[in-house]
C-alpha positions, -999 to 999 in steps of 0.1 A, spaced: 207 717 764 214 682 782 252 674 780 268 651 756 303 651 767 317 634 800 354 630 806 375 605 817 376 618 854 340 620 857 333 586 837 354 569 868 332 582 893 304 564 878 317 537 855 312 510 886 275 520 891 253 488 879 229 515 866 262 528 840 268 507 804 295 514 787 297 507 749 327 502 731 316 513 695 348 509 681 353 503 637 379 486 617 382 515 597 417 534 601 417 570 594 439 583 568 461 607 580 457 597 614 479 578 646 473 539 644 440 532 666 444 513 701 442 478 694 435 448 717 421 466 746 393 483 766 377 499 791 363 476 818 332 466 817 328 476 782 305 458 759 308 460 720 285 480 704 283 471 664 270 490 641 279 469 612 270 434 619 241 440 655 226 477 649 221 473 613 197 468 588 204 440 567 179 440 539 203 468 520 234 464 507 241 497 518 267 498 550 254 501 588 218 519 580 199 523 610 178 488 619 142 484 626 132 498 661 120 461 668 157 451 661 175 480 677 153 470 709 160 434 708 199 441 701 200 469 730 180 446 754 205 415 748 231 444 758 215 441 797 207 477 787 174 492 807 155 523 801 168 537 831 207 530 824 232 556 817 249 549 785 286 562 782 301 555 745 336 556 733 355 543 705 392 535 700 403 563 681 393 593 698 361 605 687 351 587 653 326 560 654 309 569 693 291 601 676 269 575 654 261 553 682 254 583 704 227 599 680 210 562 675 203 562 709 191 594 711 169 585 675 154 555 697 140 584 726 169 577 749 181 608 757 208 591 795 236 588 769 269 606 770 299 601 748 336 601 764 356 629 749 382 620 739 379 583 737 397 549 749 429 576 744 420 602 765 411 572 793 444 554 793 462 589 793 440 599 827 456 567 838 427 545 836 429 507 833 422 485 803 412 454 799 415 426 771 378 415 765 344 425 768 321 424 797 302 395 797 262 399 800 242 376 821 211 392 819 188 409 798 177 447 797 147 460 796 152 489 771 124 500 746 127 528 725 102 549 698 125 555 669 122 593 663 120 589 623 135 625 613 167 617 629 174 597 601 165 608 568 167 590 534 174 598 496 144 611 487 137 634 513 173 649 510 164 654 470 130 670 486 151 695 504 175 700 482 155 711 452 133 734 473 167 745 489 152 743 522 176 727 546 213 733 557 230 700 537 265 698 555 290 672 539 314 655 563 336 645 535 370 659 525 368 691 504 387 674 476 361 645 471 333 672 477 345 689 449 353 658 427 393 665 426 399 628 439 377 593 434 353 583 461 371 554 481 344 528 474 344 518 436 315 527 413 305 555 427 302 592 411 321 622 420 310 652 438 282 663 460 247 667 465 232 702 449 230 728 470 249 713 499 284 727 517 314 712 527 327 708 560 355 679 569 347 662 598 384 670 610 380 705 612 359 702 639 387 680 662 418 687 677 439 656 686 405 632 686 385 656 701 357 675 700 371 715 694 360 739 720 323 755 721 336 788 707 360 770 681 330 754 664 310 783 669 331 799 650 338 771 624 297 769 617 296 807 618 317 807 588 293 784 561 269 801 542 238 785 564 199 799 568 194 798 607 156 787 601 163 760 583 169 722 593 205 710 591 207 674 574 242 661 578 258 636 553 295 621 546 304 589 531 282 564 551 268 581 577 297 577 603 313 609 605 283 630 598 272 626 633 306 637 638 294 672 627 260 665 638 275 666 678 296 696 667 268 714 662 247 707 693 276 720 712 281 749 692 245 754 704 221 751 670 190 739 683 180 735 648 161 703 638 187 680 628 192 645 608 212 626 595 213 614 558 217 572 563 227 564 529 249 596 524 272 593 494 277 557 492 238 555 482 240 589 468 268 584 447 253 554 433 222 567 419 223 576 384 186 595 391 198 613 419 217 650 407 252 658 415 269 690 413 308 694 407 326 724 419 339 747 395 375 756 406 
């Protein structure tokens, strides 16, 4: 299994190579429950990497769905990124939003991408420098990728799996909204969770904004009621913090097929013709 981790000792060894791009794809969103994010600064020669208003498709209300591959390519090339660059990705609060960005690239066949454990916070705490504002780029990258389509999977094809109970469906979200004891942040939308599906908040799997130990999340996944041969489709609110578990279980070593549901609950949720189950408690 190629590595997805590097730390902040080995990102310095590399993060002045011209062939290296480092992507800052820090959110707005705070997490509840969680220290304030770092604010205001970076790591040099970061670039922004943004999911919500550059890597997105913007023909659906719904929030940061996967773009076209035309668009993805275009957006990555303006990035100076090349199909021969090594990709680092953080994000501001630890290990949060880089998970999403890392399994995009990997979804577009780029497989050179790493994401820094433990974040912009685990950089400044090995003592590395920050800066105020993004790298500037000059030039343009030659990146093309081949989106891989299962790597993103939508409504209808969750439903698919679902009925025939077929696939491993793993819910980011909190247990209380899994099981309907609290109202979904974003108005309007139902309670519960998709039939069939289990529940495991993406916090469980991270210990001060990182990603647990290999034999921690092995033994967090060996505890859910999944079917080793089947697929695991992971899904949470918007399809951020479902590839927080979606990483988690790459390390834990599933080779299982994986994907992620794009729409999760916020299109889910929404969809009087989709079914919901409620947990009976």
């Amino acid at each position: 299994m190629d590595p997805i981790l590097i730390s902040a000792k080995q990102l310095k060894t590399i993060c002045d190579d011209e062939n290296t791009i480092i992507l800052d794809a820090s959110i707005e969103f705070q997490i509840p429950g969680e220290s304030p994010k770092i604010t205001g600064k970076m790591i040099p020669n970061a670039i922004q990497f943004d999911y919500d208003k550059d890597f997105c498709n913007r023909h659906t209300l719904l929030p940061h769905m996967f773009p076209s591959e035309k668009l993805f390519n275009e957006r990555a090339q303006a990035l100076g990124i090349n199909n021969s660059s090594t990709i680092v990705i953080y994000d501001n609060a630890g290990t949060y939003a880089s998970p999403r960005a890392w399994w995009m690239f990997q979804a577009m066949g780029h497989m050179n991408v790493l994401i820094l454990d433990g974040g912009l916070p685990a950089w400044i705490s090995s003592g590395g420098e920050t800066t105020s504002a993004y790298r500037k780029v000059t030039r343009d990258g030659d990146f093309s990728g081949t989106l891989v389509n299962q790597n993103f999977i939508d409504a209808q094809q969750v439903l698919a799996h679902s009925n025939a109970q077929s696939a491993n469906i793993i819910d980011a979200r909190s247990q209380a909204r899994f099981d309907s004891k609290v109202p979904e942040p974003r108005k309007g939308l139902r309670s519960g969770h998709i039939p069939h599906s289990v529940c495991l908040p993406f916090a469980s799997v991270l210990n001060n904004g990182r990603l647990k130990d290999t034999e921690d999340l092995k033994n967090i996944f060996n505890q859910l009621p999944l079917d080793e041969l089947n697929p695991m489709i992971f899904s949470c609110g918007s399809g951020v913090t479902a590839c927080i578990l979606l990483v988690a279980a790459y390390i834990a070593g599933y080779e299982n097929s994986m994907s992620v549901y794009d729409g999760s609950w916020t299109e889910w949720g929404a969809n009087s013709d989709l079914p919901i189950a409620v947990s009976q408690i």
